[in-house]
mmCIF file as gemmi writes it, N, C-alpha and C atoms, coordinates in Angstrom:
data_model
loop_
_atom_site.group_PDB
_atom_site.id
_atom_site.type_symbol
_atom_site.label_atom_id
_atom_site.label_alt_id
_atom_site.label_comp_id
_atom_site.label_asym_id
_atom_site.label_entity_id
_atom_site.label_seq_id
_atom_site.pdbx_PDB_ins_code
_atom_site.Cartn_x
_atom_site.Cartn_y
_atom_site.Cartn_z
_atom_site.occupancy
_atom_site.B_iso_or_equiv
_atom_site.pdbx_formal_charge
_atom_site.auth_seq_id
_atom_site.auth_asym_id
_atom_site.pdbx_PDB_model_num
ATOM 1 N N . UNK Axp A 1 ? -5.557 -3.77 0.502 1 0 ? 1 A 1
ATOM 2 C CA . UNK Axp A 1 ? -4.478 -3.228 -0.306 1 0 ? 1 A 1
ATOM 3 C C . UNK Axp A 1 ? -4.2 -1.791 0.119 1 0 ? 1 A 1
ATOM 4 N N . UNK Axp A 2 ? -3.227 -1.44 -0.194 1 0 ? 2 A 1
ATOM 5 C CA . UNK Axp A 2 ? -2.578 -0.051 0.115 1 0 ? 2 A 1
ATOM 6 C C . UNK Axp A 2 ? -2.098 0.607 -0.598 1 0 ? 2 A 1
ATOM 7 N N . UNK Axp A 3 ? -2.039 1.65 -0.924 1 0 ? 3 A 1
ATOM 8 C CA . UNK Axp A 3 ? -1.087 2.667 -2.281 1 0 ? 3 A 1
ATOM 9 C C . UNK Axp A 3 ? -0.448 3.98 -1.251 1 0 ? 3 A 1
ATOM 10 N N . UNK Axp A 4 ? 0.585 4.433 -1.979 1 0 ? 4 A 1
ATOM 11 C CA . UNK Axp A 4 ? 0.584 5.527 -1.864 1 0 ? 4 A 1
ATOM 12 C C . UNK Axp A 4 ? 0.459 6.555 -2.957 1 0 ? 4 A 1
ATOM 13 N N . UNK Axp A 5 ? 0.039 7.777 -2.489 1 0 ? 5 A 1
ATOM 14 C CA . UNK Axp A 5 ? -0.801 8.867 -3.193 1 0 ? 5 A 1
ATOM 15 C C . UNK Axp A 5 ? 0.079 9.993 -3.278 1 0 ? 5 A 1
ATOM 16 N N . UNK Axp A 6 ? 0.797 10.052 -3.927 1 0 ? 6 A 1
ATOM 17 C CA . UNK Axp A 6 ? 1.165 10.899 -4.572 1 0 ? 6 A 1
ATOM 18 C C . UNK Axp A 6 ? 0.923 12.921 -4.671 1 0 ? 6 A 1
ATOM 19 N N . UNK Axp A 7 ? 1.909 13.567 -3.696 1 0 ? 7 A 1
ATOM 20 C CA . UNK Axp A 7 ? 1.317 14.971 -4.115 1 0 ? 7 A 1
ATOM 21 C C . UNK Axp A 7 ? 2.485 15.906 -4.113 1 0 ? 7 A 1
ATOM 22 N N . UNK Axp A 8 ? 1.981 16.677 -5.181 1 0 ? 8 A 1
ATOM 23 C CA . UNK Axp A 8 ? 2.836 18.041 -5.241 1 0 ? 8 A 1
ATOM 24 C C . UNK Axp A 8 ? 2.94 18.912 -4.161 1 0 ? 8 A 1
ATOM 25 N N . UNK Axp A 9 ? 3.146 20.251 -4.528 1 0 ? 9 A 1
ATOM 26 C CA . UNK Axp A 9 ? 3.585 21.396 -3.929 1 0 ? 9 A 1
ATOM 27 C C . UNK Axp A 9 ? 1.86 21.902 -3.687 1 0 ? 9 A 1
ATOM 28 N N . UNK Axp A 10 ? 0.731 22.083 -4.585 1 0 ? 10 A 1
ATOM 29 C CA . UNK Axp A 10 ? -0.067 22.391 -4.432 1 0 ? 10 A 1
ATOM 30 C C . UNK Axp A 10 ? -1.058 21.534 -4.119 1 0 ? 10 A 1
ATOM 31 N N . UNK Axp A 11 ? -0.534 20.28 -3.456 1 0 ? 11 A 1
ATOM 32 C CA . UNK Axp A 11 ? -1.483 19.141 -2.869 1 0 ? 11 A 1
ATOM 33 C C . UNK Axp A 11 ? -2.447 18.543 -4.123 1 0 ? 11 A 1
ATOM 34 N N . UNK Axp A 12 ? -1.792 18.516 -5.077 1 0 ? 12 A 1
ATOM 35 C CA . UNK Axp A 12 ? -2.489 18.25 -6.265 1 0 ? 12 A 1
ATOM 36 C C . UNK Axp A 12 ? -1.728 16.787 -6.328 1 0 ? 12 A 1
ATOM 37 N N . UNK Axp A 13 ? -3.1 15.236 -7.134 1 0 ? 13 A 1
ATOM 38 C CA . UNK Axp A 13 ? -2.183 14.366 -6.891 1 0 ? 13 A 1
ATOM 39 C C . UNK Axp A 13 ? -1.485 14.004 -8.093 1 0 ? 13 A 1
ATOM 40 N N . UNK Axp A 14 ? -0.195 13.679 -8.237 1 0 ? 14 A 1
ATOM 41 C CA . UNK Axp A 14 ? 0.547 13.396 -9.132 1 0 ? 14 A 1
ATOM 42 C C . UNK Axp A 14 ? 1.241 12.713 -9.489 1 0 ? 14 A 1
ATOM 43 N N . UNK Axp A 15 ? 0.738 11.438 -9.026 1 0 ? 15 A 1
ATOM 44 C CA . UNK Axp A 15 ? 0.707 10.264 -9.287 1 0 ? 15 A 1
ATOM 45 C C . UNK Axp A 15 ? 0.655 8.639 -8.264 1 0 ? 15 A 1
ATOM 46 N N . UNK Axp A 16 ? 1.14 7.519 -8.271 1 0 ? 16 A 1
ATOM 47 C CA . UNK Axp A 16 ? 1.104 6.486 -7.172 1 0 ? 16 A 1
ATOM 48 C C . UNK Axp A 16 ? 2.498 5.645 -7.089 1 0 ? 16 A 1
ATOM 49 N N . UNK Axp A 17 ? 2.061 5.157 -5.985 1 0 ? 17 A 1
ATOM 50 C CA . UNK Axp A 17 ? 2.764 4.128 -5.836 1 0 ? 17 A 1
ATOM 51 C C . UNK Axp A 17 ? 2.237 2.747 -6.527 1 0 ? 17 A 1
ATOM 52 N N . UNK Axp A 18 ? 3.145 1.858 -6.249 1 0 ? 18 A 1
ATOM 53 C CA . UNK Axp A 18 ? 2.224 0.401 -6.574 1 0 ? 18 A 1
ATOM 54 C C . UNK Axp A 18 ? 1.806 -0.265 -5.466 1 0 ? 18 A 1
ATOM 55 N N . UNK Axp A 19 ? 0.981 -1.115 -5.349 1 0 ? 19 A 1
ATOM 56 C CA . UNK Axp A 19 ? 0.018 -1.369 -4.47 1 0 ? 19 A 1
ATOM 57 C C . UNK Axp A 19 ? 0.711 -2.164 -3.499 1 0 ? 19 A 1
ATOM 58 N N . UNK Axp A 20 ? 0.435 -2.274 -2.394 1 0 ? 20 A 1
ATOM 59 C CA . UNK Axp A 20 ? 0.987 -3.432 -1.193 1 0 ? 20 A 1
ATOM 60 C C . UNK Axp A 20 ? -0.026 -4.044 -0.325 1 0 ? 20 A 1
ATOM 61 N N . UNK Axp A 21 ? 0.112 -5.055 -0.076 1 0 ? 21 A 1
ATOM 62 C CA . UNK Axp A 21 ? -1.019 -6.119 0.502 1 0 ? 21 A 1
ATOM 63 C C . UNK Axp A 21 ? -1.189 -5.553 1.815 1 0 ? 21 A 1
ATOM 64 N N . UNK Axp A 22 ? -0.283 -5.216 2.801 1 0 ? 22 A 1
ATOM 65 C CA . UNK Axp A 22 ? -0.344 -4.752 4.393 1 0 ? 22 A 1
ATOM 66 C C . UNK Axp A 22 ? 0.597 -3.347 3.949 1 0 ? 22 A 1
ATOM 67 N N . UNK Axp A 23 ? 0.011 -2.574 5.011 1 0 ? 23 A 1
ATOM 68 C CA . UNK Axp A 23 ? 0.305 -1.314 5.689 1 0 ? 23 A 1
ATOM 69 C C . UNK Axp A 23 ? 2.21 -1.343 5.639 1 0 ? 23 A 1
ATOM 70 N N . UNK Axp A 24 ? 2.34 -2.289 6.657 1 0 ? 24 A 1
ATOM 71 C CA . UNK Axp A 24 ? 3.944 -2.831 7.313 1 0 ? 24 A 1
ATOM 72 C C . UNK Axp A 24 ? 4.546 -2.612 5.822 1 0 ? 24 A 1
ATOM 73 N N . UNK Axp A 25 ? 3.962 -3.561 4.6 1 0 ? 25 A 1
ATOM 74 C CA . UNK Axp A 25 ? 4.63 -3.438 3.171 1 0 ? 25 A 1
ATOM 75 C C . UNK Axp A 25 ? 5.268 -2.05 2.853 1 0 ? 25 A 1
ATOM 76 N N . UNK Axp A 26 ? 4.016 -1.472 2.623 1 0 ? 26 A 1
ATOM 77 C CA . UNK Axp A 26 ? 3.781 0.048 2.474 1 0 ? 26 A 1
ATOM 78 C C . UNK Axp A 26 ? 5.002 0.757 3.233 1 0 ? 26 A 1
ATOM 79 N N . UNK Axp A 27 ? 4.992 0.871 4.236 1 0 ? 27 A 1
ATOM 80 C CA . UNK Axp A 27 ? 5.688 1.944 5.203 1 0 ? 27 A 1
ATOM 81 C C . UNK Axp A 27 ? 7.176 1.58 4.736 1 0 ? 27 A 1
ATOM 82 N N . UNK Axp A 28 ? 7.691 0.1 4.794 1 0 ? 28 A 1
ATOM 83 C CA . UNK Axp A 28 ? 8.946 0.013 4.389 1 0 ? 28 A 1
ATOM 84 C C . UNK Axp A 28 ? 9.166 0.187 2.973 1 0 ? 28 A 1
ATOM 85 N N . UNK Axp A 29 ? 8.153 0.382 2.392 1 0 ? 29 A 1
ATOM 86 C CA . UNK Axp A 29 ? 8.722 0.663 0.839 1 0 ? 29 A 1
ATOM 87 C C . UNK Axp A 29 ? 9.232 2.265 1.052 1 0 ? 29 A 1
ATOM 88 N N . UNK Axp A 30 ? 8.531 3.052 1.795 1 0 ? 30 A 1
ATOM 89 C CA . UNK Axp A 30 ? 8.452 4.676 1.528 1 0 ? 30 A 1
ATOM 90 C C . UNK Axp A 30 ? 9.392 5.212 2.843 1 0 ? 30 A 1
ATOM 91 N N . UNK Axp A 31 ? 9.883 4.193 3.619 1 0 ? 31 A 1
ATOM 92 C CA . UNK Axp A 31 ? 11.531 4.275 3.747 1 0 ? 31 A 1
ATOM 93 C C . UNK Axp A 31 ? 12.495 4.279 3.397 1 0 ? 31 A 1
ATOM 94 N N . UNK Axp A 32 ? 12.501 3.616 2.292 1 0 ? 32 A 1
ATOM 95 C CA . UNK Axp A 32 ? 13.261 3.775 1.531 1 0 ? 32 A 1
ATOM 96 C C . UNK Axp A 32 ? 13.349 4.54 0.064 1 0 ? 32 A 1
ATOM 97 N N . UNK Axp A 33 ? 12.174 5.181 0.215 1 0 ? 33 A 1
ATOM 98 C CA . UNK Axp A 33 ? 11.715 5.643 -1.348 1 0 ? 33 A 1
ATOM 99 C C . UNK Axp A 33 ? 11.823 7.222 -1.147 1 0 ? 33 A 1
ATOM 100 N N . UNK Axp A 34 ? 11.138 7.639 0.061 1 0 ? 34 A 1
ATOM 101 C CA . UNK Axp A 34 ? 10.899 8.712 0.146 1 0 ? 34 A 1
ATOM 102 C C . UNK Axp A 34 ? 12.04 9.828 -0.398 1 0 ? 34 A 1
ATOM 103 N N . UNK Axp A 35 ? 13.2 10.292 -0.123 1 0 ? 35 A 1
ATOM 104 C CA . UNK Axp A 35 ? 14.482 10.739 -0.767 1 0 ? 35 A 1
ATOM 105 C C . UNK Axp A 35 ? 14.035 11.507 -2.364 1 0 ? 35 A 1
ATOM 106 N N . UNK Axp A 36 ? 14.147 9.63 -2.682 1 0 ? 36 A 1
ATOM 107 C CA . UNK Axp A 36 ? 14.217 10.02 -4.118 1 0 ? 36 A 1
ATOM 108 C C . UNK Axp A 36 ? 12.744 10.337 -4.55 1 0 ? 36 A 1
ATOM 109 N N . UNK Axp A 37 ? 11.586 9.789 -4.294 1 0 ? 37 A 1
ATOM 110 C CA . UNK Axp A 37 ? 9.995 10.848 -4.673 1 0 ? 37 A 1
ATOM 111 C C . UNK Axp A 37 ? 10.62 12.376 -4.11 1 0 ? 37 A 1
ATOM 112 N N . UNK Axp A 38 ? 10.939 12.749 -3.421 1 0 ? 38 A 1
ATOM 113 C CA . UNK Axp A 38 ? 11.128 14.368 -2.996 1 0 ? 38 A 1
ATOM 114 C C . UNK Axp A 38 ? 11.966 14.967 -3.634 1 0 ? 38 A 1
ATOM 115 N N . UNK Axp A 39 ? 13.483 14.229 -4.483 1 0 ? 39 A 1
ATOM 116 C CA . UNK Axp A 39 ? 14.235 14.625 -5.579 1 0 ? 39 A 1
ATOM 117 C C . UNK Axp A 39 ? 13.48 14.335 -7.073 1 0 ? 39 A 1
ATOM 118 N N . UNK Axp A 40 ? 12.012 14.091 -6.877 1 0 ? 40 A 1
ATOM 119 C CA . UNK Axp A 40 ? 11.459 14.02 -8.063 1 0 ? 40 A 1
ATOM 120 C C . UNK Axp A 40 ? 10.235 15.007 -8.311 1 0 ? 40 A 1
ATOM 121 N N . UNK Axp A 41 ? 9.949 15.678 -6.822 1 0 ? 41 A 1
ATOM 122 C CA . UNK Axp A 41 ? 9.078 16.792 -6.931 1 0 ? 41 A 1
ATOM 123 C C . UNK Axp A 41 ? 7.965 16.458 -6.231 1 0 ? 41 A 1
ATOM 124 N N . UNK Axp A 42 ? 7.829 15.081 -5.335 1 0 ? 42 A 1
ATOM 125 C CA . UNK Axp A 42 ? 6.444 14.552 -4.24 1 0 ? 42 A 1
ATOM 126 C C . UNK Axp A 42 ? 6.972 15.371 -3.41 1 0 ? 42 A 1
ATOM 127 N N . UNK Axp A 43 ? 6.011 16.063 -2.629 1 0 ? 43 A 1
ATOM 128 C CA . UNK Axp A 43 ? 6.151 17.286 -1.725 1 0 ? 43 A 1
ATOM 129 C C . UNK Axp A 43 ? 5.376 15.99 -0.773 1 0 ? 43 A 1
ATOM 130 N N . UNK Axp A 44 ? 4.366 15.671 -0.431 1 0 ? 44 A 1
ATOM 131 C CA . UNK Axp A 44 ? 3.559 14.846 0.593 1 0 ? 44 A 1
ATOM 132 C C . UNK Axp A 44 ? 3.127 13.672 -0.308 1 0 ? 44 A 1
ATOM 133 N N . UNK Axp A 45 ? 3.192 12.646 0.46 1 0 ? 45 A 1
ATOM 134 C CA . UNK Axp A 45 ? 2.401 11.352 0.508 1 0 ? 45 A 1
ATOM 135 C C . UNK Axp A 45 ? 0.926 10.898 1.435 1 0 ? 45 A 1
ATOM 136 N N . UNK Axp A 46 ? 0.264 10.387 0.671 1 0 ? 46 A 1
ATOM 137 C CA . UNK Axp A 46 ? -1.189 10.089 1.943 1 0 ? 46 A 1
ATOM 138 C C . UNK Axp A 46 ? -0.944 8.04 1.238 1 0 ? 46 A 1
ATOM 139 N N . UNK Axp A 47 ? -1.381 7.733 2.227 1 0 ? 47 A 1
ATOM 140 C CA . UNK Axp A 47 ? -1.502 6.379 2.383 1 0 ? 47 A 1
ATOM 141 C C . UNK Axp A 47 ? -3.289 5.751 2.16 1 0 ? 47 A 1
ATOM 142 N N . UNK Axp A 48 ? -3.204 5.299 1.319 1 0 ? 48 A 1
ATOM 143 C CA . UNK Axp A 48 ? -4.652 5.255 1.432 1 0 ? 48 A 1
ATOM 144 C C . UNK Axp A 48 ? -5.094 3.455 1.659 1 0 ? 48 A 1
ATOM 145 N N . UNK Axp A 49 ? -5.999 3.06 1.759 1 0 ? 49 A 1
ATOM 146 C CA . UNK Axp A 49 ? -6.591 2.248 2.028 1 0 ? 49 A 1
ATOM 147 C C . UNK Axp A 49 ? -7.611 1.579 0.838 1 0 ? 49 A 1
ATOM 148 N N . UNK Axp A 50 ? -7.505 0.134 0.201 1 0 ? 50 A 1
ATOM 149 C CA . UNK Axp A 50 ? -9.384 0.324 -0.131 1 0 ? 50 A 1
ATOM 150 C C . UNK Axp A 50 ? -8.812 0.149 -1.928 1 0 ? 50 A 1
ATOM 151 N N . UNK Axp A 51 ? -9.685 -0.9 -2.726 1 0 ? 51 A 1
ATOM 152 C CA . UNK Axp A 51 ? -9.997 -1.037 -3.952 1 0 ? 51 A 1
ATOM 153 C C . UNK Axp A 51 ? -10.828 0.005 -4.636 1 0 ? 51 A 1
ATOM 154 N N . UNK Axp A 52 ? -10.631 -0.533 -5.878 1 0 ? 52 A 1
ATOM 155 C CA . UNK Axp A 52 ? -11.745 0.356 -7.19 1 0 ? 52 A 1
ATOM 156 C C . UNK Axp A 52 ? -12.57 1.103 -6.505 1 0 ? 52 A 1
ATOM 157 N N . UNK Axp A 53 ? -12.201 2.346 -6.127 1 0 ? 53 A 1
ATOM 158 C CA . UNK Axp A 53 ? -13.222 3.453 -5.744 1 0 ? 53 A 1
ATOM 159 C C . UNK Axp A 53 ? -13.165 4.18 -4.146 1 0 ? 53 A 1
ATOM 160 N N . UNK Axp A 54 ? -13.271 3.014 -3.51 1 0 ? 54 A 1
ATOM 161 C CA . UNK Axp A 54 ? -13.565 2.932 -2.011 1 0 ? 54 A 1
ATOM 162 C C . UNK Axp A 54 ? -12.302 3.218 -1.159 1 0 ? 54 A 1
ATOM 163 N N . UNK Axp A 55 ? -11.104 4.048 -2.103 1 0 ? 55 A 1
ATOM 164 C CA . UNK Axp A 55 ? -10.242 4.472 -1.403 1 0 ? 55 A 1
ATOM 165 C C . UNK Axp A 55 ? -10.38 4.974 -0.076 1 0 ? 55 A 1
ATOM 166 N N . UNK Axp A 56 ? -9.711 4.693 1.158 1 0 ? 56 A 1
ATOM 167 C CA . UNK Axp A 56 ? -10.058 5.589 2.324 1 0 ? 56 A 1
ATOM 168 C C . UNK Axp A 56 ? -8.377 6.246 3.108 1 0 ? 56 A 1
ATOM 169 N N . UNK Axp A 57 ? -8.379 6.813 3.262 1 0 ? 57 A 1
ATOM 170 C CA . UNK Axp A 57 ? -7.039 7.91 3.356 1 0 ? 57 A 1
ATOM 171 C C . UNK Axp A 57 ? -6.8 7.462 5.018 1 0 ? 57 A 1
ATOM 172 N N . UNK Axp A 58 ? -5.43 7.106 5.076 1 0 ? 58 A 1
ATOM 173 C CA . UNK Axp A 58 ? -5.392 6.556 6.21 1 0 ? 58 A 1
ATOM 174 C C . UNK Axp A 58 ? -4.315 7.467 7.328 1 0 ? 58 A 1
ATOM 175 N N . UNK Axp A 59 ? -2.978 8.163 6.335 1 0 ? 59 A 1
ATOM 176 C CA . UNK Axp A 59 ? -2.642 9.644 7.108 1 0 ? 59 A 1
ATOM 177 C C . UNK Axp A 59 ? -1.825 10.405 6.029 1 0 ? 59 A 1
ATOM 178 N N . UNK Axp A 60 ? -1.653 11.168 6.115 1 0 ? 60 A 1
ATOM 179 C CA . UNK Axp A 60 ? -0.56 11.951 5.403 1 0 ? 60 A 1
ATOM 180 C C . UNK Axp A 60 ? 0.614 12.177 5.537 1 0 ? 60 A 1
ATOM 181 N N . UNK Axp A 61 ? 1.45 12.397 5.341 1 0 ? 61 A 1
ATOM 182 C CA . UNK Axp A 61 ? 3.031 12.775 5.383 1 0 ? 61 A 1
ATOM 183 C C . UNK Axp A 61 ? 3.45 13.823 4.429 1 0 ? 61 A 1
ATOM 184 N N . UNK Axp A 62 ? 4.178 14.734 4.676 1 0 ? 62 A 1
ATOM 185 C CA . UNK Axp A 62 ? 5.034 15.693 4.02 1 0 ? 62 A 1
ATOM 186 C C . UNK Axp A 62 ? 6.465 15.025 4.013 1 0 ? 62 A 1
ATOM 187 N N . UNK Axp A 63 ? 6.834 15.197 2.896 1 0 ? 63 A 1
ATOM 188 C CA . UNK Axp A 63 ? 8.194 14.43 2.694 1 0 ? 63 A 1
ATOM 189 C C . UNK Axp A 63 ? 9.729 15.483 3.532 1 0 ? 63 A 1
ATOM 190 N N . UNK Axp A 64 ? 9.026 16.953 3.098 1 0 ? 64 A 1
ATOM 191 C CA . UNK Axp A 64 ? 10.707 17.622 3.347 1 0 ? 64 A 1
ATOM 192 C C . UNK Axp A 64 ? 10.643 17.698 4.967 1 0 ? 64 A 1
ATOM 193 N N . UNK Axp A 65 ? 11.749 17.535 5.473 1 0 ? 65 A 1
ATOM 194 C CA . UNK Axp A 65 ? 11.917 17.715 6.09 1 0 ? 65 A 1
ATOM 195 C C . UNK Axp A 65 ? 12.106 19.213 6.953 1 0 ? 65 A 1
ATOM 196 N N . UNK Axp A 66 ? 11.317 19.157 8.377 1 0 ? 66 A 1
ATOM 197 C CA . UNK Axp A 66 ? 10.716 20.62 8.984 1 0 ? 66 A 1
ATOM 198 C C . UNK Axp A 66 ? 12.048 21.51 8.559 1 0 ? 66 A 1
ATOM 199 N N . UNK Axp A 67 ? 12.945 21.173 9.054 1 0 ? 67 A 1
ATOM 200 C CA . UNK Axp A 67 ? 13.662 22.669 8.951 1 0 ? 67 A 1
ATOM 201 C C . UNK Axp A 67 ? 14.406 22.782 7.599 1 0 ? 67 A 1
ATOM 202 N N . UNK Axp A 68 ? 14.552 22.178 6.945 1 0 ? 68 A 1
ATOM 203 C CA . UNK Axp A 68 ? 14.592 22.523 5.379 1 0 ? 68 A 1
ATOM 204 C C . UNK Axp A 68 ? 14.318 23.872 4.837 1 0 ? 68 A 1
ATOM 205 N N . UNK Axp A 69 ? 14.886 24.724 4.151 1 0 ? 69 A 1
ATOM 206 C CA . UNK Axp A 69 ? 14.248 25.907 3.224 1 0 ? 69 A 1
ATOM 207 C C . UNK Axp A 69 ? 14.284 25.927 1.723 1 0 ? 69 A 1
């Protein structure tokens, strides 16, 4: 299973996604999602990996885009 993880401005987490069976799931959900989490205040996403506990962090992403101010 897969989630995404949720983070603010101060890398603090603030809340999830809902879960997806494969990675592939995952990535196309937060193609299309990403926008609106960043008009809601998700500064970065981490992808994590892994049931009850055994989460394992698989990469990170910053949502805004580099040249943004």
């Amino acid at each position: 299973m897969f989630v995404w993880r949720y983070l603010d401005a101060r890398g603090t987490e603030s809340g999830a996604s809902d879960r997806f069976e494969d990675r592939d799931a995952a990535e196309a959900w937060l193609s299309g999602s990403w926008e609106e989490l960043l008009e809601g205040g998700v500064e970065a996403v981490e992808l994590v990996e892994g049931d009850a506990g055994s989460d394992e962090v698989r990469y990170r992403m910053e949502l805004r885009p580099e040249d943004a101010t």
